[in-house]
Each structure stands twice: as C-alpha cells, then as structure tokens.
C-alpha positions, 0 to 999 in steps of 0.5 A: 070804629075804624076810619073806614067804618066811620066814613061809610056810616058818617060821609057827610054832615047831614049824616052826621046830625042827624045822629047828634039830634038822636043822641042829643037831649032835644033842648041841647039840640035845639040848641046847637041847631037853632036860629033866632026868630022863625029861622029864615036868616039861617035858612037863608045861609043854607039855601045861598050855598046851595044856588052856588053852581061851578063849571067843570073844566074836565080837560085839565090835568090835576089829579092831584090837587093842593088844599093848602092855603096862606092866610097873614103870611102863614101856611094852613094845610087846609083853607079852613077852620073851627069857628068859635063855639061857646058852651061847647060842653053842653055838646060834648065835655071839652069838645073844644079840646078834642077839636084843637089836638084835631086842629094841629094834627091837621094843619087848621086853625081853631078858635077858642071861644070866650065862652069856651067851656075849656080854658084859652090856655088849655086850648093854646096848649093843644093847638099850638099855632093853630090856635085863634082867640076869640074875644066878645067885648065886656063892660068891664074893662079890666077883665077885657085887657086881662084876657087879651093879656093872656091870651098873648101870653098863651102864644095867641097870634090871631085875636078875633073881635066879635061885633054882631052881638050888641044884644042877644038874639031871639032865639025861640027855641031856646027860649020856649025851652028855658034854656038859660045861664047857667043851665037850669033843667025844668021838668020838661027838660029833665024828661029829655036827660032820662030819655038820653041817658048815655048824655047825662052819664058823660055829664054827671062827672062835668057837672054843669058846663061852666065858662071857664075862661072867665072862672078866675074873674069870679067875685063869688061862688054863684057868680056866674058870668063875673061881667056882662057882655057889651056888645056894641063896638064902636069904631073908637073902641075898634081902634083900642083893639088895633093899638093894643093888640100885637098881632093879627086883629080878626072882627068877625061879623062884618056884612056891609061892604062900607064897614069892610073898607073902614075895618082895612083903614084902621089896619085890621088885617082882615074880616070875618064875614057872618051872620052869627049863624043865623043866630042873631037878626032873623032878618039878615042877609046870608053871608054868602050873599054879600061875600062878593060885594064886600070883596069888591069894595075892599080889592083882592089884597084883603083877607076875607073869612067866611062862615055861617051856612057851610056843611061841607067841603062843596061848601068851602069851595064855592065860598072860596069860588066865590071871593073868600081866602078862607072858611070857619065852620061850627054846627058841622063840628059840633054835630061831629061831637055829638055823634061820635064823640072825641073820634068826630073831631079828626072825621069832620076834618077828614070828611070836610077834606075829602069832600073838598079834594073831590070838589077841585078834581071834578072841576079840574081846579089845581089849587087854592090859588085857582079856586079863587078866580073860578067865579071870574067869568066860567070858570076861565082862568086869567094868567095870573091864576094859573094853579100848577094843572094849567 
C-alpha cells in the first residue's frame, strides 16, 4: 500500500482504530482501548481537548510553517513523541521497534517502556538520540540501579520516572476479560484468537509477549515478573533518582501544581503531565485541564510535557496553545500498529504531522515558538513571541 493509499484510507486516528478494533481480538482491544472503572477519567481527557478552541489570524503570512522544537537544549523536528507503552507486543510483536526506527527517520523522541516487549537496548539501537527511557520504580533495589545503569550504558540521555502508578488501577474491562501476567487465554478469549486468525499466526512465531528488559533479572523459568512494582515515590526517593541519574530526569504523572514546583527545586528538568491515560484513578482530572495551572505556578522556564487524550495533530497544538513544550502520544500509535502493521509507525508520524502542519497554516501560526503564546489573550502575540511570519 503506497503512502498515498494509506492516507486516504487511514487520514486520522478514528480511522485508524477502528481498523485495529477489527483487527484486534476483542480483549487485546480492550486492552489497548480501555480505561479504569467506568471510564469517565478517560473520557474526560477526550472531551477536555475537544473544548480547546483556536482563533485564526488568516492576515498573517506563513505558508510554510516550523514543526520543529527544542526541548533540554536539544532540537526534535517535530514537538512531539511516542509515550511508553508496555506489552506493546500484545499489539503487534516488536511494535516498539518499528516505532523507534520510525522515531529517528522522523526526528522525535521514543520512549522505551519498562515493560516494553523489546529490549531497552534494542530500542537505543534503533533510535539513537531519539530514545527516552522509562522506568517504573521496583521493590528491588539492585534491579532498579542495574537498569538505570543500562539504560545510560545504552546511551539513554532522558530517564523518565513514572510515579502515578502506586497501586494498579481498576481496569474492568480487562479484568472481566481475565487478561492477567502473564497472559492467560481462557475459552472466551480463546473464541476471540480463532475468530481473528491473521492475529494469532503473527503471534504463533512470538509466543506469549514477555518483558524482555526484566529477562536477564529472572531467578527461575516460571518467573515472570522477577520484582514487583513499588510505585509509591516519595520525595526522598525522588531525590535518589536526581543524584544518580546524569542526565535529564522526566517524572511523569504530575497533576498538582504544588508537586511541579517541588519537582523543579529538587532539579528535575521537567515534568510530564498525566493521567495514565485514563488508566489509573477513574476520578482524575484531564491533563489538559490542569496544564494551565501547573504552567502558572512553575513560570515559562520549565518544561512541560503533556499526554493523555490527544488523537491528532489538532491536538498537539492546542496542548501546546495551551502552555505545554511538547506532547507524547500512545493509543494513537499503537492503533497504527494494529492497523497497518510496521507500515503504522511512520503513517501515524506522518498523519500527526500533516494534521499539525494544516493546524498552524489555518491559524497563520508561523512556528512552535508562536504557538505557545496563542492561549495569551486571542491569539494576539506580544513581541516576544513573534515567530518568522509576524
């Protein structure tokens, strides 16, 4: 299928999962799909971008607009990212791999999941500077320190601490579907598999997806998660992190504005705002919804990163309108690799690109730069926000 084809068939996300979810055994889908409890947090993300409005300024001139965008001192060619996904292989094996070569070809960043079903090395491999680790805090010190250790082996500059997940959420779908670790197929299941067929058959040379990046931490055969998760940071552990790590310190899943300020005094270069995507506390804010707060309190100095909720590349820009730097997106790729396989990985950068390109020309937005100071005032710039169309 040419690039052409896959546009006019796939041009946005809704497109685009609604193929997965027919190409998807229904409790992967639900899976990928899902939110915890009745699914208002995540609904609530959906809704929060969609009330985001922009005014035009159609009597600028900027026909040709700059995606690009510096985030720590480093240039990306586009201002957003892959979000970590974990048992990405359920999707698609090696998803994360076709999404990392994607990532570099494109000049965005990629984040390698914990519980990746690819090796953090083979991920750093791939995308090169483009590659963010993410790590989920364990009750076993000595595992914690040896994956951070190489995780700056691999040539990781950017470490990503997740901190919203102190328990695991009530996700009912995936529980009323007995979707468990390792992944067990009961009939019902089973019923799904034969009834999508093209599925198993990619899956029958994998086997069952495993983590690899905890495989060499394994103790026994049937061991399968050789530690547990102990989500719950404290500010004391926090600080472990900012003294051993060298590099950039991300922590993702920030919502309280006093939390962001208390993130930039112990030096952690900036934050990811999130709510798990809707995954965790049904009872959640929306990102978006607490963006402008949290820019507020910390100043314009800070980096902010934003996911949860955005589908498109309309998205992006009213996050960014909105006081963000940058944007991460997940259910959007992974709906890519459902429905197209390898090939979804560069057409969901492509997509999210071409819908954001289309975004600033509408608004007669120049650049990045420009952008972030659209939520001040109706979309009059002041003079230090004059992009190269003003």
């Amino acid at each position: 299928m040419s690039d052409n084809t896959m546009m006019q068939r796939f041009p946005s996300s809704g497109y685009l999962e609604q193929q997965a979810a027919a190409r998807l055994p229904g409790f992967v889908f639900d899976y990928l799909q899902g939110g915890s409890g009745r699914q208002g947090s995540l609904e609530r993300n959906i809704t929060a971008f969609e009330q985001v409005t922009l005014t035009p300024r159609y009597f600028n001139d900027c026909q040709a607009v700059s995606l690009g965008a510096t985030l720590f001192g480093h240039h990306y060619q586009l201002p957003f990212g892959i979000a970590p996904i974990g048992l990405d292989g359920l999707i698609w094996p090696r998803s994360v791999e076709y999404l990392a070569a994607a990532a570099k070809q494109a000049g965005c960043p990629v984040t390698a999941s914990t519980f990746a079903t690819s090796s953090l090395e083979d991920v750093a491999r791939l995308a090169g500077e483009m590659a963010w680790f993410q790590l989920y805090p364990f009750s076993d010190g000595d595992i914690e320190r040896d994956m951070m250790a190489r995780a700056e082996d691999a040539g990781y500059q950017v470490l990503m601490v997740t901190v919203d997940v102190p328990v695991g959420g009530r996700r009912e779908l995936d529980m009323r579907n007995g979707l468990s670790l390792p992944p067990k197929l009961g009939a019902r299941n089973l019923l799904e598999v034969v009834r999508n067929p093209s599925w198993a058959l990619r899956h029958a040379h994998q086997g069952v997806p495993s983590f690899k990046n905890l495989q060499p931490y394994r103790r026994h055969s049937n061991d399968y998660l050789p530690a547990r998760i102990e989500g719950r940071v404290t500010w004391a552990r926090l600080e472990q992190y900012r003294k051993r790590w060298p590099g950039k310190l991300l922590v993702k899943g920030v919502l309280r504005a006093e939390d962001a300020v208390r993130c930039r005094e112990l030096g952690v270069d900036g934050i990811v705002i999130s709510n798990h995507g809707g995954r965790q506390l049904d009872a959640c804010p929306s990102s978006l919804e607490m963006l402008p707060v949290i820019r507020r309190a910390v100043g314009g100095d800070f980096s902010l990163i934003i996911d949860s909720g955005l589908r498109s590349g309309l998205d992006v820009a009213r996050a960014i309108s909105q006081g963000a730097d940058f944007a991460l997106l997940g259910r959007t790729f992974m709906y890519g690799m459902a429905a197209l396989g390898p090939a979804g990985a560069g057409h969901v950068i492509q997509m999210l690109s071409d819908e954001l390109e289309n975004t600033m020309q509408m608004l007669g937005c120049p650049d990045i730069t420009a952008l972030k100071c659209w939520h001040r005032g109706d979309a009059v710039l002041p003079d230090d926000c004059h992009g190269k169309g003003e």
